[in-house]
C-alpha positions, 0 to 999 in steps of 0.5 A: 676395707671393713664392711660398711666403710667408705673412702671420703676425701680423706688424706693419703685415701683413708677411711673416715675411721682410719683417719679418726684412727690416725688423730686419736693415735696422736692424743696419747700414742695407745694403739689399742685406745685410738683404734677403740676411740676411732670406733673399731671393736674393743674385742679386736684392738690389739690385733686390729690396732697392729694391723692398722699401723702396717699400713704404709697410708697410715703410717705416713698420714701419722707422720704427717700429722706429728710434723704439722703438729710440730710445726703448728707448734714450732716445736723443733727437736733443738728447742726439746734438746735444749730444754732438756740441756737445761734441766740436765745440767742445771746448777743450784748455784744459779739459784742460792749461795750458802755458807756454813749456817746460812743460805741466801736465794738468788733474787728472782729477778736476777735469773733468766726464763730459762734457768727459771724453768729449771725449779720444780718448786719453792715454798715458804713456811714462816712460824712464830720460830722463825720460818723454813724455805724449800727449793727444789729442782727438776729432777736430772736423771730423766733429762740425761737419760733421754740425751744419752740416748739421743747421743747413742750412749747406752749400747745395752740394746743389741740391735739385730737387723733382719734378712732384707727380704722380711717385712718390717714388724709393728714394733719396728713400725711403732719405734720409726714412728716414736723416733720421727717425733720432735725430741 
């Protein structure tokens, strides 16, 4: 523990600081950021963010604290995978028909909250020559990247486990931490 640091009634025993640690990791998973936020020294926060974060007390109060948030929020990993179901394989043809000189949108009150979530963005621009509609969609590259990867589809990673004697790295400790997260 450094100098000057006490245990209070912190959760798993941490430092007020450690702890301060494990709650600014959570606003925006920067390690270095958090460990600058909780109060540490900017000179040594990528190798004192690193070494934080092998700390298995850390580790598990970070964990512990994207499931409460989780559950605060009742966010569930089903509800991301469906969300982003959704934006992925979301149909235009829920939202406009079109002919060979006309396109026709849907009427608002027709389509459910779900689908609705799908639209980036609509607008209307009206000229004394008539007007213009543009209507957009969420884009679905992103979406089906992030569900071929939950899948395991893209096998261009090699993982490569090490000797079971080897400790785990802060990037391994880094990808466990993400992965526990809602997605």
């Amino acid at each position: 523990m450094p100098r000057g640091e006490r245990m209070r009634d912190t959760p798993r025993g941490l430092t007020d600081r450690q702890e301060m640690f494990c709650q600014e990791y959570l606003v925006d998973l920067c390690l270095t950021q958090a460990y600058i936020r909780a109060g540490y020294s900017k000179k040594s926060a990528t190798v004192g963010s690193s070494k934080l974060l092998v700390n298995p007390n850390i580790q598990a109060r970070i964990k512990e604290l994207k499931d409460l948030r989780a559950k605060r929020l009742e966010i569930t990993q089903d509800m991301v995978l469906r969300e982003l179901a959704r934006l992925a394989f979301s149909n235009m043809k829920k939202f406009a028909r079109w002919h060979s000189d006309i396109v026709d949108l849907v009427d608002s009150e027709t389509i459910s909250d779900e689908d609705a979530a799908c639209v980036a963005s609509l607008s209307q621009t009206i000229t004394e020559n008539g007007g213009t509609i543009s209507f957009k969609l969420h884009d679905k590259t992103r979406p089906l990247e992030l569900l071929g990867k939950h899948l395991g589809m893209f096998g261009d990673k090699k993982e490569i486990a090490p000797p079971s004697d080897t400790p785990p790295t802060v990037v391994q400790i880094v990808q466990d931490l993400d992965d526990s997260a809602p997605v």
